[in-house]
N, CA, C and O atoms as a Tinker XYZ file with bonds, in Angstrom:
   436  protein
     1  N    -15.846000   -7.084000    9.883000    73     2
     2  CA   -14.659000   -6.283000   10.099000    64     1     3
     3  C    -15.105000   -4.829000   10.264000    63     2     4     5
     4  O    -16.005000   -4.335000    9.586000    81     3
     5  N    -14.626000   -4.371000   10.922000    73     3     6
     6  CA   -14.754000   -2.874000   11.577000    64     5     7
     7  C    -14.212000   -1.607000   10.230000    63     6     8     9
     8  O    -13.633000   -1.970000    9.206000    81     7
     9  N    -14.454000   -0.575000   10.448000    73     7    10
    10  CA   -14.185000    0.731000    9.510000    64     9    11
    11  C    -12.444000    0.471000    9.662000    63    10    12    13
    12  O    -11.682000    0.161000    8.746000    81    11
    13  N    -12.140000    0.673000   10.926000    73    11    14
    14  CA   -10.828000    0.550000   11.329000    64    13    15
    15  C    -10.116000   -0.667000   10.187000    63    14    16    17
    16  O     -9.147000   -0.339000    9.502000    81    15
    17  N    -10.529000   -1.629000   10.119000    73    15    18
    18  CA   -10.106000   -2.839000    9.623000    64    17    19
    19  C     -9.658000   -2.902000    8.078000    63    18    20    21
    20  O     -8.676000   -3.293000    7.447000    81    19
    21  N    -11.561000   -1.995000    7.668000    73    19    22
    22  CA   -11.287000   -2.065000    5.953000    64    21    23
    23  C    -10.489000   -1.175000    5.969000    63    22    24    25
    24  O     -9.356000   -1.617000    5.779000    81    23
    25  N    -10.530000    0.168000    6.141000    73    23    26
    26  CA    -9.218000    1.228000    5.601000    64    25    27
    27  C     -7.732000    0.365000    6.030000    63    26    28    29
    28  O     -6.773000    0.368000    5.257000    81    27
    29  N     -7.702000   -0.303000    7.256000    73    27    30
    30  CA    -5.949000   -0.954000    6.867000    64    29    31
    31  C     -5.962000   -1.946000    5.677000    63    30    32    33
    32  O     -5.059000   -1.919000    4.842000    81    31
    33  N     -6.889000   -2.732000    5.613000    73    31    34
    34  CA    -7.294000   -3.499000    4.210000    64    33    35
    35  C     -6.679000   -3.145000    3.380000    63    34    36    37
    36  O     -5.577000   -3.500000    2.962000    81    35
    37  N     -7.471000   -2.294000    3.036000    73    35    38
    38  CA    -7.354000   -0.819000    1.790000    64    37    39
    39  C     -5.580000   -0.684000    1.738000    63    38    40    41
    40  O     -4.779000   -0.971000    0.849000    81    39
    41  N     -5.374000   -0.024000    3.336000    73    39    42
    42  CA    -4.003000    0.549000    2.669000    64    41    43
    43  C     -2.930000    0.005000    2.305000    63    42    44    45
    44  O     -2.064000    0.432000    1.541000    81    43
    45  N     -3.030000   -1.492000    3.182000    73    43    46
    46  CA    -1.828000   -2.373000    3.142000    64    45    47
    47  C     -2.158000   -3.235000    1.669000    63    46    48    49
    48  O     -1.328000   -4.140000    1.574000    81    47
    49  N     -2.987000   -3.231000    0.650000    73    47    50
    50  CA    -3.147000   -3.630000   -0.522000    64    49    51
    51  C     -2.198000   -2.866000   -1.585000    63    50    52    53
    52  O     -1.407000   -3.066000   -2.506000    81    51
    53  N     -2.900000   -1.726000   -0.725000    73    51    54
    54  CA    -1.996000   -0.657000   -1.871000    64    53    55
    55  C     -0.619000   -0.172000   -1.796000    63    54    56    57
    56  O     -0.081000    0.389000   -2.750000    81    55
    57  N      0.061000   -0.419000   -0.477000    73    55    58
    58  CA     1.322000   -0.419000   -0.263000    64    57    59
    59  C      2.293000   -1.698000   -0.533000    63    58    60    61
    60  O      3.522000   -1.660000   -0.461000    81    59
    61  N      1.575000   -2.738000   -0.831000    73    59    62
    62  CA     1.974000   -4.119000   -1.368000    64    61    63
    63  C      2.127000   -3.704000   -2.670000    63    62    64    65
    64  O      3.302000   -3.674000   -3.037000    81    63
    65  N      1.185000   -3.326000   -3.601000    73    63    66
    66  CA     1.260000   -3.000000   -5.133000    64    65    67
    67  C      2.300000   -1.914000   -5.135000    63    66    68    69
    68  O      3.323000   -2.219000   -5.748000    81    67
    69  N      2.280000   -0.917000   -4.684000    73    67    70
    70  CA     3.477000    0.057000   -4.476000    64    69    71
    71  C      4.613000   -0.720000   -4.248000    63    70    72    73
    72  O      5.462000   -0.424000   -5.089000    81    71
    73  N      4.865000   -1.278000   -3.751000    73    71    74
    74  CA     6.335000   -2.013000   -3.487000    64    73    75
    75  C      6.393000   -2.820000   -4.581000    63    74    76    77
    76  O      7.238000   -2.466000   -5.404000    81    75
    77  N      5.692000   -3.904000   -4.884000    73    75    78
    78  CA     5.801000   -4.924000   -6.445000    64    77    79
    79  C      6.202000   -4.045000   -7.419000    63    78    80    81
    80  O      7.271000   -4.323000   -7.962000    81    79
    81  N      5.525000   -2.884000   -7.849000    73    79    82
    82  CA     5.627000   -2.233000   -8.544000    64    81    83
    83  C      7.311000   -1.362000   -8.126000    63    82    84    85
    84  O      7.685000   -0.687000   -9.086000    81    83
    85  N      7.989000   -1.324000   -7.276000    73    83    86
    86  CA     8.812000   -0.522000   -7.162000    64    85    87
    87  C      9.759000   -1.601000   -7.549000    63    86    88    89
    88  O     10.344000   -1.603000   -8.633000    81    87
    89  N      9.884000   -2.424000   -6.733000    73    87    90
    90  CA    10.726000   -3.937000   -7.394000    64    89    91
    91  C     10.572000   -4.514000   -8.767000    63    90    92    93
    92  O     11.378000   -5.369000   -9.135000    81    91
    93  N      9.648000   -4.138000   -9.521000    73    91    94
    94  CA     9.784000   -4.326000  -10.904000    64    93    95
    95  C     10.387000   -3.482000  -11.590000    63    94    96    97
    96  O     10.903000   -3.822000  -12.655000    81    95
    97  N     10.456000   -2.184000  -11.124000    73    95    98
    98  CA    11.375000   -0.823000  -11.717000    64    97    99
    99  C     13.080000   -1.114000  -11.420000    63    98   100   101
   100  O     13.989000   -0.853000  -12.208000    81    99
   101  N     13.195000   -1.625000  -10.278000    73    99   102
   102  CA    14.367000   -1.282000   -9.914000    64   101   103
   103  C     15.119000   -3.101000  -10.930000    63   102   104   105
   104  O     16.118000   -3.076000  -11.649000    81   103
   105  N     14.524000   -4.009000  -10.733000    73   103   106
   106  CA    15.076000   -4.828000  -11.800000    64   105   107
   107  C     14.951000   -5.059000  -13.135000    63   106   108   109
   108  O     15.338000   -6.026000  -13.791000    81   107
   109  N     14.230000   -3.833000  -13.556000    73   107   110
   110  CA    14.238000   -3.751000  -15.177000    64   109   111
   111  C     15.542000   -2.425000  -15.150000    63   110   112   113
   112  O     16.095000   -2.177000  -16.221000    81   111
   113  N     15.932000   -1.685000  -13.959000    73   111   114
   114  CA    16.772000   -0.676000  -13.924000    64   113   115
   115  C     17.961000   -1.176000  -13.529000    63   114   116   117
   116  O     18.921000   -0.420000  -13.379000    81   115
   117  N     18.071000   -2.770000  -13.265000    73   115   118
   118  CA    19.459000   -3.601000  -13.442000    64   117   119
   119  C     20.031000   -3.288000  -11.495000    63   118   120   121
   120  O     21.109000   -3.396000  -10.911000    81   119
   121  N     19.087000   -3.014000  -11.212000    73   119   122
   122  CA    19.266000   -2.727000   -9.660000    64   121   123
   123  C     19.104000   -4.102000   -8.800000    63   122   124   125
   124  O     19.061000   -3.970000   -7.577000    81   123
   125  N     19.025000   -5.209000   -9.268000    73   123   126
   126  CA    18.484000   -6.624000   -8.920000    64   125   127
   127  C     18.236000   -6.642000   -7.288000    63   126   128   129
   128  O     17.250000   -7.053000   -6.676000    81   127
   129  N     19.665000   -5.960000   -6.702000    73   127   130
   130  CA    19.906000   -6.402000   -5.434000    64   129   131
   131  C     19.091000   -5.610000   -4.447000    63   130   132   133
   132  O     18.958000   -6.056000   -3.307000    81   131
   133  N     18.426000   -4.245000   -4.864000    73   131   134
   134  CA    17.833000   -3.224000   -4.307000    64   133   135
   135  C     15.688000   -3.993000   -4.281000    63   134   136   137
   136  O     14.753000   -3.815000   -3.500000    81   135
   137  N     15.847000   -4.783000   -5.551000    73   135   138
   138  CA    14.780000   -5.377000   -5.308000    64   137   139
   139  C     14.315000   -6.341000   -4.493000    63   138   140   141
   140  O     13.163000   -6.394000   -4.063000    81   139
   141  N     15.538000   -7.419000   -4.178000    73   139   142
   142  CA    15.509000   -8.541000   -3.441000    64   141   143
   143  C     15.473000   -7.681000   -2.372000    63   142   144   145
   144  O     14.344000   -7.785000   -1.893000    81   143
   145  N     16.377000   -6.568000   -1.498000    73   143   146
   146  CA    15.811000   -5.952000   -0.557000    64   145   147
   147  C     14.354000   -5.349000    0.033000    63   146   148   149
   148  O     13.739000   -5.417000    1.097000    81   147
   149  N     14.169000   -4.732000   -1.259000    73   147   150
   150  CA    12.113000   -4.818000   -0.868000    64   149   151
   151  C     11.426000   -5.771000   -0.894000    63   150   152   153
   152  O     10.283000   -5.789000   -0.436000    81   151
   153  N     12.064000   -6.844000   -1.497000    73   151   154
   154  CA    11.019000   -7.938000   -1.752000    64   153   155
   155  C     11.169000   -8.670000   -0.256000    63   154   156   157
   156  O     10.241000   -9.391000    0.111000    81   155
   157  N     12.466000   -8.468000    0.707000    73   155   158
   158  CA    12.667000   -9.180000    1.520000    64   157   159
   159  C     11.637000   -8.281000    2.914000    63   158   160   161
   160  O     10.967000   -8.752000    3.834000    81   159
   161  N     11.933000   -6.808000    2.491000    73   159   162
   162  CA    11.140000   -6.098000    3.506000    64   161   163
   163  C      9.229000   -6.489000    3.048000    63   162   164   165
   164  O      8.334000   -6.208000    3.845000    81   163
   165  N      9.018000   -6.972000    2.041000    73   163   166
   166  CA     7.515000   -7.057000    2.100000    64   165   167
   167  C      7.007000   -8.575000    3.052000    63   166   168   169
   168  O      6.007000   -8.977000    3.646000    81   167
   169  N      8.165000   -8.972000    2.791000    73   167   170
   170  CA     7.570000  -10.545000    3.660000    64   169   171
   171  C      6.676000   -9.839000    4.948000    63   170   172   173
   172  O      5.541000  -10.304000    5.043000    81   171
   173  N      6.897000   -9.185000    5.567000    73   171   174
   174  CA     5.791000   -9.390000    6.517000    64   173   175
   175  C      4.677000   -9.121000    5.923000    63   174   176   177
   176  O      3.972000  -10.115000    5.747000    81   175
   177  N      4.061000   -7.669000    5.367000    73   175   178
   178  CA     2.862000   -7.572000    4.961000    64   177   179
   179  C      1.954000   -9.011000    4.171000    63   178   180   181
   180  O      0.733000   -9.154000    4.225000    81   179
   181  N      2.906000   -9.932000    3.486000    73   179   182
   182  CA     2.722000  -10.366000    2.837000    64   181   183
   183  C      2.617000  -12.096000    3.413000    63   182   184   185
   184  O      2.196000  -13.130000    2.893000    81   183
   185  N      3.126000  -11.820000    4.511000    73   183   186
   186  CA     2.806000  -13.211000    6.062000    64   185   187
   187  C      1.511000  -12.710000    6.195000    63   186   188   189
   188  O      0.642000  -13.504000    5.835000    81   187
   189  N      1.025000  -11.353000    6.710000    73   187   190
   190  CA    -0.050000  -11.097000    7.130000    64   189   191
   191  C     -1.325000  -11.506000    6.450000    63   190   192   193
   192  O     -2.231000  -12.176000    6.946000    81   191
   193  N     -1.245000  -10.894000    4.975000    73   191   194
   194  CA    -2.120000  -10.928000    4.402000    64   193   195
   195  C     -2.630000  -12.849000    3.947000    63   194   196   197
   196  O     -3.761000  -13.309000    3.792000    81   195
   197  N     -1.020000  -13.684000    3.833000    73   195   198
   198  CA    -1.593000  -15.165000    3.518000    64   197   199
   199  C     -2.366000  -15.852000    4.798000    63   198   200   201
   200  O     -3.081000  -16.845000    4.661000    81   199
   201  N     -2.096000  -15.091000    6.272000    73   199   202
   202  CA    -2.852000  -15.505000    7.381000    64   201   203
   203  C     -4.325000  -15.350000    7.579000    63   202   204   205
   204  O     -5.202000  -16.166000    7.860000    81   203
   205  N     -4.337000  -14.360000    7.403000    73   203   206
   206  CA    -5.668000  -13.223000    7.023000    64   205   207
   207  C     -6.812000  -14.287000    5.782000    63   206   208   209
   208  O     -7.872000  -14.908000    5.855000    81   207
   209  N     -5.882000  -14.003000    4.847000    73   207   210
   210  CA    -6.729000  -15.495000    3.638000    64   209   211
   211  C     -7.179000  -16.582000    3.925000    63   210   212   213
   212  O     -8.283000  -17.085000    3.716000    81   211
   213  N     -6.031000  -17.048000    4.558000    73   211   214
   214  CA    -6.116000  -18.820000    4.902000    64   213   215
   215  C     -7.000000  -18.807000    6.132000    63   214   216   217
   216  O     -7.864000  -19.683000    6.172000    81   215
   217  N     -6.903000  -17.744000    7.392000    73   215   218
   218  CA    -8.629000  -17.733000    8.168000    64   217   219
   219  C     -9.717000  -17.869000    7.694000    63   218   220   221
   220  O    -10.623000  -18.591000    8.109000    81   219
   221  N     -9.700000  -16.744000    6.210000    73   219   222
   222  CA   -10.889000  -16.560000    6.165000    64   221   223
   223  C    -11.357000  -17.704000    5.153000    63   222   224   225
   224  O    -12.490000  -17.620000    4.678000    81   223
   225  N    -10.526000  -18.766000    4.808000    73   223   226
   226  CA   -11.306000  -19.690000    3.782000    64   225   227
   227  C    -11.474000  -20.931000    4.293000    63   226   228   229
   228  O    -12.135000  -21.810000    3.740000    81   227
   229  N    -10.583000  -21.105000    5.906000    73   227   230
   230  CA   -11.788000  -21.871000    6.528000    64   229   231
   231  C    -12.617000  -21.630000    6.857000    63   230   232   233
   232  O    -13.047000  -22.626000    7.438000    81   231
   233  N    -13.749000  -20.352000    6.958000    73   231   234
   234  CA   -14.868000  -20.042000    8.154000    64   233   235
   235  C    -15.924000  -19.818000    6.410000    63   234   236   237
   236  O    -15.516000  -19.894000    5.251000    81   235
   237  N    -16.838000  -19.634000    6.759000    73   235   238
   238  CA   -17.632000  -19.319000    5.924000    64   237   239
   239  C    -17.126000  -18.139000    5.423000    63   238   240   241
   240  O    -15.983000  -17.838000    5.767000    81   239
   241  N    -17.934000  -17.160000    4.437000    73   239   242
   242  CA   -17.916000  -16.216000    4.150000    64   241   243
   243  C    -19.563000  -15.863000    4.620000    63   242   244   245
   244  O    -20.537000  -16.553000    4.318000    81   243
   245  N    -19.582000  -14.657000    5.401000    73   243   246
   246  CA   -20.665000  -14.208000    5.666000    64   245   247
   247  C    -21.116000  -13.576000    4.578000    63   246   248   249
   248  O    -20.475000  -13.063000    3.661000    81   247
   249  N    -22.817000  -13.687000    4.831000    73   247   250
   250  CA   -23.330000  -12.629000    3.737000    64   249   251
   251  C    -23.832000  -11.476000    4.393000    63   250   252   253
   252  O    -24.768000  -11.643000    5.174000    81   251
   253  N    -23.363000  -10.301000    4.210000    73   251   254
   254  CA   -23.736000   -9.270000    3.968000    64   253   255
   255  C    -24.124000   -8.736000    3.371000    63   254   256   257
   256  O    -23.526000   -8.850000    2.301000    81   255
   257  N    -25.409000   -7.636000    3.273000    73   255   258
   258  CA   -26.239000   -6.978000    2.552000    64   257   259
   259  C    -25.318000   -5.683000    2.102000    63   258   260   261
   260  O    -24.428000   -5.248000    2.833000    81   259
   261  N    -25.637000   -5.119000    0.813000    73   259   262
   262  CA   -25.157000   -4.412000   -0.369000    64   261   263
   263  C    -24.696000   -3.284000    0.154000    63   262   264   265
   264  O    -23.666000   -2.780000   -0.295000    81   263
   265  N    -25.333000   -2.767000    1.095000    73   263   266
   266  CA   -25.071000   -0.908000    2.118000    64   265   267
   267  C    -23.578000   -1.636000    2.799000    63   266   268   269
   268  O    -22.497000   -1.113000    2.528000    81   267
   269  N    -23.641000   -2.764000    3.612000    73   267   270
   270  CA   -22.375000   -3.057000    4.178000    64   269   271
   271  C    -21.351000   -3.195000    3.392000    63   270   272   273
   272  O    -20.322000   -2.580000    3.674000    81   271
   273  N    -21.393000   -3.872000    2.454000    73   271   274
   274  CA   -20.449000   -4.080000    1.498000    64   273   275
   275  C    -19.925000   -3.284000    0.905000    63   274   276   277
   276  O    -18.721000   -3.284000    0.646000    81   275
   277  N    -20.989000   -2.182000    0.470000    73   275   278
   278  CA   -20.244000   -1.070000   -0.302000    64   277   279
   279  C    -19.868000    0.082000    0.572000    63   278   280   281
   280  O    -19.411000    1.120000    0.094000    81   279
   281  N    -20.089000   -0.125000    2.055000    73   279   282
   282  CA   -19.332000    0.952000    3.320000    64   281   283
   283  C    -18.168000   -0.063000    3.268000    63   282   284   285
   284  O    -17.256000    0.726000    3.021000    81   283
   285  N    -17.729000   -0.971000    3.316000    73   283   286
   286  CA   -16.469000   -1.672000    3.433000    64   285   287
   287  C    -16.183000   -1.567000    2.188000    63   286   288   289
   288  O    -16.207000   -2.760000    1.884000    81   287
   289  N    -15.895000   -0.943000    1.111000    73   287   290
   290  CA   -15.119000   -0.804000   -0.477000    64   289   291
   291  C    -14.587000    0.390000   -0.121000    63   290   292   293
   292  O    -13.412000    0.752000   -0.046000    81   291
   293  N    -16.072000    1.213000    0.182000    73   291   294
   294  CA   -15.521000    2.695000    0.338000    64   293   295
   295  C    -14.305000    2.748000    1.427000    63   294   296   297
   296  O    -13.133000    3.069000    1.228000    81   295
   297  N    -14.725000    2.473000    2.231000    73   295   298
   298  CA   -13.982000    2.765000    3.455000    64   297   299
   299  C    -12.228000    1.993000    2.942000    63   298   300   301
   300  O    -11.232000    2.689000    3.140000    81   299
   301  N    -12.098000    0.861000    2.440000    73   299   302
   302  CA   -10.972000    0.321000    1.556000    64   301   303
   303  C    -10.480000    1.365000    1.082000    63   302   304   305
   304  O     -9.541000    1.918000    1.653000    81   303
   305  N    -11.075000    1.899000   -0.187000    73   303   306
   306  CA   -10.452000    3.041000   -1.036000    64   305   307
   307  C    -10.314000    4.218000   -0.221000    63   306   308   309
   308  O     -9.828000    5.118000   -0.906000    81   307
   309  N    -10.571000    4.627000    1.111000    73   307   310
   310  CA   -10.127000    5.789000    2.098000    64   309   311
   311  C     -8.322000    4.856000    2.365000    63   310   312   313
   312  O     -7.363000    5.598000    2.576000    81   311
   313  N     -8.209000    4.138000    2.345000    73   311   314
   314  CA    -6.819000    3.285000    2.820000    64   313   315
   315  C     -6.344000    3.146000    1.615000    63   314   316   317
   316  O     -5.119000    3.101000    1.728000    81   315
   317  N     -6.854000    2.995000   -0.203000    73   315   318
   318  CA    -5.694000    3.347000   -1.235000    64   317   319
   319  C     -5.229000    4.139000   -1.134000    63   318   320   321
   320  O     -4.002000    4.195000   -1.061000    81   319
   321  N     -6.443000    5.682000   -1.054000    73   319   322
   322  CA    -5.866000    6.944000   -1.406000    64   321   323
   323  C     -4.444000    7.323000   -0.266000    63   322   324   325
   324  O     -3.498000    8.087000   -0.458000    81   323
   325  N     -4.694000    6.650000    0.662000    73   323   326
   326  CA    -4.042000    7.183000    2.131000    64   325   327
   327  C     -2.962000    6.724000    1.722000    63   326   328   329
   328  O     -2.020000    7.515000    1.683000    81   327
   329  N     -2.708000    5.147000    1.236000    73   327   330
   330  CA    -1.193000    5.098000    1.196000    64   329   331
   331  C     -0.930000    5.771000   -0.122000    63   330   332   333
   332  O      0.074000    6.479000   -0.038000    81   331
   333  N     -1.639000    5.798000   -1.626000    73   331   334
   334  CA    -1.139000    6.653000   -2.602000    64   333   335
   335  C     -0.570000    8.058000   -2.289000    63   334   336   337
   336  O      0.418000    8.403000   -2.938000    81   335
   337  N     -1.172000    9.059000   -1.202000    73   335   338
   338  CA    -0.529000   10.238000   -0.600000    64   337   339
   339  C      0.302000    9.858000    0.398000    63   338   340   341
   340  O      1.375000   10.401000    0.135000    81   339
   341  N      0.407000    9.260000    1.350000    73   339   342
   342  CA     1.918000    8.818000    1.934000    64   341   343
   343  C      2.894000    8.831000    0.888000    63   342   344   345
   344  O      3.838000    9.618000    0.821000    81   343
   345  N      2.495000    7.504000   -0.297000    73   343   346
   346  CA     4.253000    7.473000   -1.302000    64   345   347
   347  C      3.911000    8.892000   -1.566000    63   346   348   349
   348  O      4.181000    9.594000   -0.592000    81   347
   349  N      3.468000    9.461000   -2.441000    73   347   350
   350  CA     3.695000   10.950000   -2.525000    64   349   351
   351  C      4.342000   11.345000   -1.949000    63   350   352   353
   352  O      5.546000   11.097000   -2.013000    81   351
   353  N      3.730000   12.244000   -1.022000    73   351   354
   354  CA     5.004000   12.624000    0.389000    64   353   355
   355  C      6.316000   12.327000    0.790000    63   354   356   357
   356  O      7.119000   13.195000    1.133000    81   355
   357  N      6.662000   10.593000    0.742000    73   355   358
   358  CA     7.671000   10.255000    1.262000    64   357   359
   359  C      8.690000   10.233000    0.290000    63   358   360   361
   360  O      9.891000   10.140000    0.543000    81   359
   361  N      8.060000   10.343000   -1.100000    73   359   362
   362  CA     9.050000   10.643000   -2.124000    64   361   363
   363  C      9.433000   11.735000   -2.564000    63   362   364   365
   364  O     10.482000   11.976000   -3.161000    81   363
   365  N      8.276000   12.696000   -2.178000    73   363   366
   366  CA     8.584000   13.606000   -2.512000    64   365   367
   367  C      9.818000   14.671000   -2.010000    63   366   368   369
   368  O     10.472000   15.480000   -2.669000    81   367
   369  N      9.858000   14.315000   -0.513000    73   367   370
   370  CA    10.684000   14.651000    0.690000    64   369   371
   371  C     12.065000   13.847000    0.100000    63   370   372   373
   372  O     13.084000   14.462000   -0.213000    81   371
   373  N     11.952000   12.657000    0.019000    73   371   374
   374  CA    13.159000   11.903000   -0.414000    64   373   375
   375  C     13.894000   13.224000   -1.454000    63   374   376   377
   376  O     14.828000   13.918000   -1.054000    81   375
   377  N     13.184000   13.388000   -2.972000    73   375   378
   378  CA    13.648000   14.088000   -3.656000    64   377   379
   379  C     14.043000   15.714000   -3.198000    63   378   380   381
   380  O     14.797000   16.413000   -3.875000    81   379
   381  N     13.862000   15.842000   -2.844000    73   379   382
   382  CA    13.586000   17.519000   -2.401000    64   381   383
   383  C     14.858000   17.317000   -1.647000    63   382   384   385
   384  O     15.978000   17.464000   -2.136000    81   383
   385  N     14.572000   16.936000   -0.302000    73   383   386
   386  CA    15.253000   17.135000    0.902000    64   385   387
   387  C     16.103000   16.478000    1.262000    63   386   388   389
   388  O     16.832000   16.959000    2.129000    81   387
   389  N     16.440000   14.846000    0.670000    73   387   390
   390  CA    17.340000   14.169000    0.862000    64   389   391
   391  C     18.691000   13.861000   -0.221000    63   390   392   393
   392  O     19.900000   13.729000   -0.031000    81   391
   393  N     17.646000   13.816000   -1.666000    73   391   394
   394  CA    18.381000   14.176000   -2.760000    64   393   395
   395  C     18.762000   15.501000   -3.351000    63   394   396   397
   396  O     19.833000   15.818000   -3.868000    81   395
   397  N     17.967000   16.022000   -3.220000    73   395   398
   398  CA    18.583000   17.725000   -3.888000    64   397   399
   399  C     18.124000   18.065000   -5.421000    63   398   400   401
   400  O     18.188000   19.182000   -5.935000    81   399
   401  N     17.781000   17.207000   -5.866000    73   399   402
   402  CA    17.481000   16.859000   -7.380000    64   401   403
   403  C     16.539000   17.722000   -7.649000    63   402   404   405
   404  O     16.572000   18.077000   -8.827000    81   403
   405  N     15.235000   18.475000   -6.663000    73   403   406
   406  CA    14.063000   18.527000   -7.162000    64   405   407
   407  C     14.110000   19.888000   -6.209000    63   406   408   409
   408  O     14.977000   19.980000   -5.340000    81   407
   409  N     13.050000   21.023000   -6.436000    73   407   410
   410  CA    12.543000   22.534000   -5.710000    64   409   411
   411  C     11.227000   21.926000   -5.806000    63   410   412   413
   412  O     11.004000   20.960000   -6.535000    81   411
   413  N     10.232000   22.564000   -4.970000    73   411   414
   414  CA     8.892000   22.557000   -4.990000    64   413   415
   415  C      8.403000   24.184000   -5.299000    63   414   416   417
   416  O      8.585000   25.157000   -4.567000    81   415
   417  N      7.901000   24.148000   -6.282000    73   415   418
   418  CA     7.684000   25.853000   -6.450000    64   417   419
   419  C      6.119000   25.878000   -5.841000    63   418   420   421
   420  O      5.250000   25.187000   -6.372000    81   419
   421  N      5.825000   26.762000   -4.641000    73   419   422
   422  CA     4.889000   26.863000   -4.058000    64   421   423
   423  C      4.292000   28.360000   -3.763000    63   422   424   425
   424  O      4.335000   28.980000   -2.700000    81   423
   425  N      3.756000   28.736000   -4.943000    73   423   426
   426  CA     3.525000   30.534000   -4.741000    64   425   427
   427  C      2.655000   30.934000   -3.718000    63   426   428   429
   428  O      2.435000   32.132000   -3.539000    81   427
   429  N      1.818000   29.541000   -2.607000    73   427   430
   430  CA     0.971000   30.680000   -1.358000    64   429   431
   431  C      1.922000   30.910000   -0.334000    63   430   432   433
   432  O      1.690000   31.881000    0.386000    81   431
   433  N      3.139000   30.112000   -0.058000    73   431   434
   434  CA     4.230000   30.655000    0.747000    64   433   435
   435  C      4.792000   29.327000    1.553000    63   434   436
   436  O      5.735000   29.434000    2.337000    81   435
């Protein structure tokens, strides 16, 4: 798999856990129906990723040497951090700019 490949790897792992994790908030917050909605928007990532699996456990698993492997982790964790600063951002904007709830105090201007 290509650089290109592991960082979507990477990010779409971590935007899956971001969402589980958001659907566990919102039905311990008695929001039930707001969860079944994300849970319904993850089905695709979550088609993708059982396709993606079920390829790769018919074919072998190649072996690759230790430099490749650990350029494909790294390059993964360039695709956590990426979607961890997306939710940032997109929440942050949510709060600020859509809700009103929140100021960003920013003293370089």
């Amino acid at each position: 798999m290509g650089l290109l490949g592991d960082f979507g790897k990477g990010f779409l792992m971590m935007t899956v856990a971001i969402w589980i994790l958001n659907i566990i908030t919102l039905v311990v917050l008695g929001q039930t129906w707001m969860g079944l909605l994300f849970l319904l928007v993850l089905l695709i990532p979550i088609s993708m990723i059982a396709y993606k699996y079920s390829k790769y456990k018919k074919k072998e698993r190649e072996k690759a040497n230790a430099v490749d492997r650990v350029k494909q982790i790294l390059t993964s964790l360039y695709g956590v951090s990426f979607a961890c600063w997306l939710f940032d951002v997109s929440t942050t904007y949510y709060a600020i700019n859509v809700l009103g709830v929140a100021a960003e105090q920013n003293p370089l201007g």
